[in-house]
C-alpha positions as CSV (number, residue, x, y, z in Angstrom):
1,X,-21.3,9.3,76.0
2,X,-23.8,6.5,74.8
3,X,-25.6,9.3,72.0
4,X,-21.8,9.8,71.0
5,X,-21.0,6.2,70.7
6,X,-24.4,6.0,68.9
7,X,-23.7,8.7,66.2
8,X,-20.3,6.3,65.8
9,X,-22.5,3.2,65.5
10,X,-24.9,4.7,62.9
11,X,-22.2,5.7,60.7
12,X,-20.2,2.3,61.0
13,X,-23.3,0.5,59.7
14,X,-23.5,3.3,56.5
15,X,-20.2,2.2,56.0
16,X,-21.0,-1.1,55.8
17,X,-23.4,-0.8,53.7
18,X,-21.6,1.5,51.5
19,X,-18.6,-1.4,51.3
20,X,-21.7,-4.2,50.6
21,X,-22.8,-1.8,47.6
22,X,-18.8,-1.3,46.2
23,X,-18.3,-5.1,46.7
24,X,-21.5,-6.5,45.1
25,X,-21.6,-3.7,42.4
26,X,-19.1,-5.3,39.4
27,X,-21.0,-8.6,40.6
28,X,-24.7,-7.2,39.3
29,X,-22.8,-5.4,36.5
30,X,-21.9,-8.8,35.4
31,X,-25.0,-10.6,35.9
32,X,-26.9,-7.9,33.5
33,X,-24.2,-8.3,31.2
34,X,-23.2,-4.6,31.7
35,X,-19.2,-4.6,31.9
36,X,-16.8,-4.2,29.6
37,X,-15.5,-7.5,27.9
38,X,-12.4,-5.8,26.6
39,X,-11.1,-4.8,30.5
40,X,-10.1,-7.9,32.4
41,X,-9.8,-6.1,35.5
42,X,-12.8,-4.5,36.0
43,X,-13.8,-5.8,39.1
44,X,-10.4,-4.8,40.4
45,X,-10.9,-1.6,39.3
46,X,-14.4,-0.4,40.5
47,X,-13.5,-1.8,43.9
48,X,-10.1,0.1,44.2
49,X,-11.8,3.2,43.4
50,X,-14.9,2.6,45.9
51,X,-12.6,1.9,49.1
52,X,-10.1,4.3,47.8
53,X,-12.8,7.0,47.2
54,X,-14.8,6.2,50.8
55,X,-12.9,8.8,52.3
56,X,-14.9,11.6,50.2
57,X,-18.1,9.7,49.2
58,X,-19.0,9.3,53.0
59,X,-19.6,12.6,52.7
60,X,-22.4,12.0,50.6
61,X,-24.2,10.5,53.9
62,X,-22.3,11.7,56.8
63,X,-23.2,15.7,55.9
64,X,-27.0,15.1,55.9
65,X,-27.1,12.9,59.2
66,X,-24.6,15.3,61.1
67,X,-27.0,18.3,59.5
68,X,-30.3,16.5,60.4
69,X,-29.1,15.3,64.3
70,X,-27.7,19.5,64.9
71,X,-30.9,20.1,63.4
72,X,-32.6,18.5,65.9
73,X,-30.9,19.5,68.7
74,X,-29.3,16.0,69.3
75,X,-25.8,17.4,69.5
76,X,-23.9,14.5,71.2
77,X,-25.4,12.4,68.4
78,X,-24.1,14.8,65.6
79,X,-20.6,14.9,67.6
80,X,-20.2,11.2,67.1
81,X,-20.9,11.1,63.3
82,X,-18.4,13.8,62.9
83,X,-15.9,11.9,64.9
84,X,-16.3,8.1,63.3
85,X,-16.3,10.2,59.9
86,X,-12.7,11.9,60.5
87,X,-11.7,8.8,62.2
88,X,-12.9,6.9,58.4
89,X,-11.2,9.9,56.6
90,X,-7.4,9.4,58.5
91,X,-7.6,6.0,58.4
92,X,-8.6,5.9,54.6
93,X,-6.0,8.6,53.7
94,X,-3.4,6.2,55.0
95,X,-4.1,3.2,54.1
96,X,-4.4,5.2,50.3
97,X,-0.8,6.4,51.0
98,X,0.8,3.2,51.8
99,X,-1.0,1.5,49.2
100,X,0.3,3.9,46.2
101,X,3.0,3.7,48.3
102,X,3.4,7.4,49.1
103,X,3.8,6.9,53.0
């Protein structure tokens, strides 16, 4: 139970990370001077699409740790970062639905 719970816990704090990046992105964008002037809702826009799109971009780090922990033969640990990301993947899907208000 506690290498499950730890699979969870390392995969909450890449999706932490992952919403620091999407929030402070348009903010560094800015500072170099690297946005669009003509678009006044940039900001708006790259953050709706990184919280909108964490669903499929966790993939990007939740494959290789679940790969690396089976690997390993840490399956408990593997089991929990499977599970936090299809818990990340419903409750993104939904919250996408009601927001476009499809749900």
């Amino acid at each position: 139970f506690i290498s499950v719970m730890a699979g969870m816990a390392l995969i909450l704090l890449c999706h932490a990370v992952y919403a620091a990046v999407v929030l402070f992105t348009p903010l560094l964008l800015a500072w170099l001077n690297l946005y669009p002037d003509n678009e006044p809702y940039f900001f708006i826009n790259v953050w709706v699409i990184g919280f909108t799109g964490m669903g499929i971009l966790q993939l990007l780090y939740v494959v290789p740790f679940y790969l690396f922990f089976k690997r390993r033969q840490k399956i408990e640990i593997s089991k929990g970062t499977a599970i936090m990301a299809g818990i990340t993947l419903l409750l993104n899907g939904a919250c996408f639905l009601s927001f476009f208000g499809l749900g």
